[in-house]
C-alpha positions in Angstrom: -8.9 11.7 29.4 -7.8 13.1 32.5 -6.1 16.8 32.6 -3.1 15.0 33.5 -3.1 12.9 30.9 -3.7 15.8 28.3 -0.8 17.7 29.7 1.4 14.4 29.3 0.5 14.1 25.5 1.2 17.8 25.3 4.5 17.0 26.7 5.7 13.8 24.8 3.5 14.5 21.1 5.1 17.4 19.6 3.9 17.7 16.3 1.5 15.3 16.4 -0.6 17.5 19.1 -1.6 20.0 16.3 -2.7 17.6 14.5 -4.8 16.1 17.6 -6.1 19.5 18.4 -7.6 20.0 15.2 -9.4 17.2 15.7 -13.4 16.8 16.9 -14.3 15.6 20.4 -15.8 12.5 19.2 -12.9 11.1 18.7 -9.6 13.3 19.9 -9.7 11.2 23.4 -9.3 8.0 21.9 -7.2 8.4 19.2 -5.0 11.0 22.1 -4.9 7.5 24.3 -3.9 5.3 21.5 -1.1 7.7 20.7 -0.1 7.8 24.4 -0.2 4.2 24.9 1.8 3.9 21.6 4.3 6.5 22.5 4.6 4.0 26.0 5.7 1.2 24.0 8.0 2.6 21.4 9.9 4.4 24.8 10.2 1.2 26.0 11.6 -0.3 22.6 14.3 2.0 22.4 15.6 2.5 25.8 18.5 1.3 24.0 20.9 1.4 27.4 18.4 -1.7 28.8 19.4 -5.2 27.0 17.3 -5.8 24.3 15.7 -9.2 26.2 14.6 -6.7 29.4 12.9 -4.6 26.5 11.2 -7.0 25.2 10.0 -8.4 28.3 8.8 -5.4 29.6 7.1 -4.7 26.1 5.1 -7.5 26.4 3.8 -7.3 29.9 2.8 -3.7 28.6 1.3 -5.1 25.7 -0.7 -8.0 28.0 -2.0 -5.5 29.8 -3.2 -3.3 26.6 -4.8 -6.4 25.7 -6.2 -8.1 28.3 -7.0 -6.0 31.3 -6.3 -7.3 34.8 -5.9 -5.7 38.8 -2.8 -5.9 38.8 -0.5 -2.7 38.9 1.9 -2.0 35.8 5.0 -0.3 37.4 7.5 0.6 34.8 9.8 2.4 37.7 12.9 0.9 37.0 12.5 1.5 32.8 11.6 5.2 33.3 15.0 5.8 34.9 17.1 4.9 32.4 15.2 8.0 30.2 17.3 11.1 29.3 13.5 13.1 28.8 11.7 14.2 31.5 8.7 14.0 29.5 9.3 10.1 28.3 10.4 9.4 31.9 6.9 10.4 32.9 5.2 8.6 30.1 6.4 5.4 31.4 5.7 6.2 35.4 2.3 6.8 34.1 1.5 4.1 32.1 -1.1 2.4 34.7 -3.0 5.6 34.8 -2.9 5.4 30.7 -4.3 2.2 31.0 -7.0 3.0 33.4 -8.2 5.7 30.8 -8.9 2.7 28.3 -11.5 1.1 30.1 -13.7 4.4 30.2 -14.2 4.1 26.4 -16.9 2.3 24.8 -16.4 -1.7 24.1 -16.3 -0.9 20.4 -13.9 1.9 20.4 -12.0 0.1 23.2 -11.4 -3.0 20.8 -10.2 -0.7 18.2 -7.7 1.0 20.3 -6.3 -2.9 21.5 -6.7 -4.1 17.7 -4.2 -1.2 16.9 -2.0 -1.5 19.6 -1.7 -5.5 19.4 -0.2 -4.7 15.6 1.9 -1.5 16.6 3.4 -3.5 19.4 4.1 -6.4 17.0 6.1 -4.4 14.9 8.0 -2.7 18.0 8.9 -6.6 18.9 10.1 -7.6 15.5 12.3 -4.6 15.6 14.0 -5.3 19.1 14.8 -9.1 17.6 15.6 -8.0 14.7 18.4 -5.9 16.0 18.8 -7.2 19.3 22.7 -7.9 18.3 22.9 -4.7 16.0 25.7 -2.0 16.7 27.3 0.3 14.3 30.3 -2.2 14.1 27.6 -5.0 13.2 25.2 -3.4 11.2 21.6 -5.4 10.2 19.7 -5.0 7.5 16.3 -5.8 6.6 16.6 -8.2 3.4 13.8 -7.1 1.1 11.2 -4.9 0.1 8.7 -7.2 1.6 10.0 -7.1 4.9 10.4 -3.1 5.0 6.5 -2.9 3.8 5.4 -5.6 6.4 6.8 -3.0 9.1 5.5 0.5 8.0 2.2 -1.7 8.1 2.9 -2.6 11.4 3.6 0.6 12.7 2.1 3.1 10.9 -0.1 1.7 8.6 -2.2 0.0 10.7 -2.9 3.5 12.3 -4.5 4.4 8.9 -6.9 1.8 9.0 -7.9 2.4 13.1 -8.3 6.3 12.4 -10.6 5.2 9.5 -12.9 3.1 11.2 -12.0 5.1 14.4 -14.0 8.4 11.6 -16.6 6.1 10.5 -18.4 5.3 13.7 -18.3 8.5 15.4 -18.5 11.1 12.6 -19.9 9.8 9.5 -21.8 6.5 10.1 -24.2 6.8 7.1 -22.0 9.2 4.7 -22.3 6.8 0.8 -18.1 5.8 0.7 -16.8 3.4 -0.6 -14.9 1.9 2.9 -12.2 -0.4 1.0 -10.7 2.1 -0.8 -10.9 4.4 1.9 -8.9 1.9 4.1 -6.6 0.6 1.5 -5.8 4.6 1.1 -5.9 4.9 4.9 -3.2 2.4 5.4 -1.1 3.5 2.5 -1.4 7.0 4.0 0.4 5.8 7.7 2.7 3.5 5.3 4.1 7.1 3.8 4.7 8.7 7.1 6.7 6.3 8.5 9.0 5.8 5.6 9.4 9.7 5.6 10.8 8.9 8.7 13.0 5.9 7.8 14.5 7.8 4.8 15.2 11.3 7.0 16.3 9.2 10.1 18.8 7.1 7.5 22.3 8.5 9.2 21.3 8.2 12.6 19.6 4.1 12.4 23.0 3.2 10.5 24.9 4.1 13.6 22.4 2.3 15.7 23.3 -0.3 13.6 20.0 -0.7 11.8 19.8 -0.2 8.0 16.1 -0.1 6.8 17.1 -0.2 3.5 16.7 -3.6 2.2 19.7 -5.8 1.0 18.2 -7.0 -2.2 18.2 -3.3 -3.1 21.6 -2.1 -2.1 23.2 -5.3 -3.9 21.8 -3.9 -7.2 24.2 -0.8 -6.8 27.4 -3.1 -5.3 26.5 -1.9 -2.1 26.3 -3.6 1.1 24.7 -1.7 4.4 28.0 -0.9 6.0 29.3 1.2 2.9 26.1 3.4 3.8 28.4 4.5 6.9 30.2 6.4 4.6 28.8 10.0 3.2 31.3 9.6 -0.1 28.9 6.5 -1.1 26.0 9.0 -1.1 26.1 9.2 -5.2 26.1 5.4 -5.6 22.9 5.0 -3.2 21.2 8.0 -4.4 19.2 5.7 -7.3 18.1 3.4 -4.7 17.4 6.4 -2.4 14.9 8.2 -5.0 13.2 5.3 -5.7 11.7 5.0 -2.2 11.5 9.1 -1.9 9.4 8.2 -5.3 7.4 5.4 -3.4 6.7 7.7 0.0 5.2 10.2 -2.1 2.8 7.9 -3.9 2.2 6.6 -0.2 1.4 10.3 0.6 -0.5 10.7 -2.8 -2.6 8.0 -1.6 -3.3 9.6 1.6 -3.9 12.8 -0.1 -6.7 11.0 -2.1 -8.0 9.8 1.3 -8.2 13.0 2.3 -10.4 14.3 -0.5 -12.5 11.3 0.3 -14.0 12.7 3.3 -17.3 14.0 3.5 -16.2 17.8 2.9 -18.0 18.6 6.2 -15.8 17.4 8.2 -13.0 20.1 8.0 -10.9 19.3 10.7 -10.6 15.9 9.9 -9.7 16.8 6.4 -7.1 19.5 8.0 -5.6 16.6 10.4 -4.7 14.4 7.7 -3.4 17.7 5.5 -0.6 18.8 7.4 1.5 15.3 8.2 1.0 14.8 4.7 1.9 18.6 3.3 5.0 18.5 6.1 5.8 15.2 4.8 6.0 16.2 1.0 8.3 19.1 2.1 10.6 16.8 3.9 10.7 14.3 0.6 11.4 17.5 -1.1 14.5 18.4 1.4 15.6 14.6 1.2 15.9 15.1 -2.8 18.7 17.4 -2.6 22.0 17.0 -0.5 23.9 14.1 1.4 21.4 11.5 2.4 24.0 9.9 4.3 25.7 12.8 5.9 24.7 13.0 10.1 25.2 16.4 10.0 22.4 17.3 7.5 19.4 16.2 9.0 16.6 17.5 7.3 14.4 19.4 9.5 11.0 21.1 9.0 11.5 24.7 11.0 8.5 26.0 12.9 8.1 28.5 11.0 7.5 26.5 7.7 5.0 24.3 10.0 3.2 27.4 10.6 2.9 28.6 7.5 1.7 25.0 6.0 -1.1 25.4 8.7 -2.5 28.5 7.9 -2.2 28.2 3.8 -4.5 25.0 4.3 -7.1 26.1 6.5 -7.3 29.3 4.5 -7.8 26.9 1.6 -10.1 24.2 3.2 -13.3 26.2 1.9 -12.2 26.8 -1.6 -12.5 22.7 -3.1 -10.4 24.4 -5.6 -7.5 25.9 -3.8 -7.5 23.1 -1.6 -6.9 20.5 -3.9 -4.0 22.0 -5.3 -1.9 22.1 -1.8 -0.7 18.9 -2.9 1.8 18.1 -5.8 1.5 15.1 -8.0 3.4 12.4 -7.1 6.3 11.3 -9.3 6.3 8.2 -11.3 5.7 5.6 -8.9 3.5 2.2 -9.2 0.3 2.8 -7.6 0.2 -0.7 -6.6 2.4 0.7 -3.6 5.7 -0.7 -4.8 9.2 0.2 -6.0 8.9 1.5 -9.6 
């Protein structure tokens, strides 16, 4: 990629640029594009100030263009200035030079980076019709367990499955794995992170108006998605609440076992998929304990605590022994990836 487009991804990936720069050169610029490209559509998704039907209209040109490349110019001017971040404003003022990048890749790794996309933009659509008539006064709920697992495929664990194959050309073509495990653990892995981030981000969607917690669940407590507006309902969710804390660390369990699945050689690999996961099983850890429904209590990983996860795992990623135990066991969940 071009310097300017490595200083953008600095800019707009936050924690996620660790994790690219641990990565090898075989394969940090195109999974760095992919994230960028990624990052363009999920900034268009949620300029929530734009009506939902200009969203989605300019999502999909984006997403035509991802797919099927053509001359003509993507100008995104108008979106990028309705963004309160200088860095997301940017992101979308670029996005022709982010898709000029793509075509400098190989055809195979360029078909894996539109394969991904097509499904991470699918799921960014869903969500915008899903919600399209969502506020905190009219709160939508997904309906069922199915539905929330059909979406952290679509938007995270589909990433699992691109990084995987994404690994296997460039870095270890001939190593003796077994690839549909690997995948199956690859997907499950992106699967976790995302509902991490449903369950923390649980306050803030409600007042969006989106409730990611499925109907069929809340009924089973007497609940419905508008009593989760409420912080004195916390106790009566908190079942329901633990139960997918309980599934997102089997997720993560699963993307632990992924991680041990690598050929031990490749250390930085085996790092980049450590931390998410480590920060990840802190954050479940912080989501156990306090008011899940509370908008002031957003669990936070500090810097600090990021810091220290990264340096206790690469002191450990020599030692198979010490390594192994940076992850807890997961708590009694189905390994089958549902509820327990």
């Amino acid at each position: 990629m071009t310097p300017g487009l490595n200083n953008l991804l600095r800019a707009t990936s936050r924690s996620f640029y660790l994790t690219l720069r641990a990565l090898p050169g075989a394969i940090r610029p195109q999974i760095g594009l992919a994230y960028l490209l990624a990052r363009t559509t999920d900034t268009i998704a949620d300029t929530d100030i734009v009506p939902p039907d200009r969203r989605l209209d300019a999502l999909q040109r984006l997403r035509e263009s991802i797919l099927a490349p053509s001359s003509a110019p993507t100008d995104f001017g108008d979106l990028a200035q309705h963004q309160a971040s200088p860095a997301e404003k940017l992101l979308l003022e670029k996005a022709e030079d982010s898709l000029s990048a793509l075509r400098h890749f190989s055809a195979a790794d360029q078909r894996l980076i539109r394969e991904v996309l097509a499904v991470i933009t699918s799921g960014q659509e869903l969500d915008l019709r899903r919600f399209a008539k969502s506020s905190a006064a009219n709160l939508v709920a997904l309906e069922t367990d199915g539905e929330l697992d059909d979406y952290t495929w679509r938007v995270a664990g589909c990433v699992g499955e691109f990084w995987t194959k994404l690994c296997r050309a460039h870095l270890f073509p001939r190593a003796k794995l077994d690839d549909r495990p690997l995948l199956a653990d690859g997907v499950r892995f992106g699967k976790g992170l995302q509902l991490v981030n449903i369950l923390r981000d649980l306050p803030a969607d409600l007042r969006k108006g989106r409730c990611y917690l499925p109907k069929e669940q809340l009924a089973g407590t007497g609940l419905a998605p508008a009593d989760l507006l409420s912080p004195a309902n916390e106790p009566r969710l908190r079942p329901v609440y633990r139960r997918y804390l309980d599934l997102a660390e089997s997720h993560l369990a699963a993307g632990w076992n992924y991680t041990n699945s690598l050929p031990f050689r490749c250390v930085r690999v085996r790092l980049a998929c450590a931390w998410p996961i480590l920060i990840g099983v802190k954050t479940i850890g912080r989501l156990r304990a306090g008011n899940v429904l509370d908008p002031r209590c957003r669990v936070k990983i500090s810097r600090g605590e990021v810091r220290a996860i990264l340096l206790r795992s690469a002191l450990a990623s020599p030692l198979p022994g010490l390594w192994r135990r940076l992850f807890p066991a997961a708590k009694g969940v189905a390994l089958d990836g549902q509820v327990a």
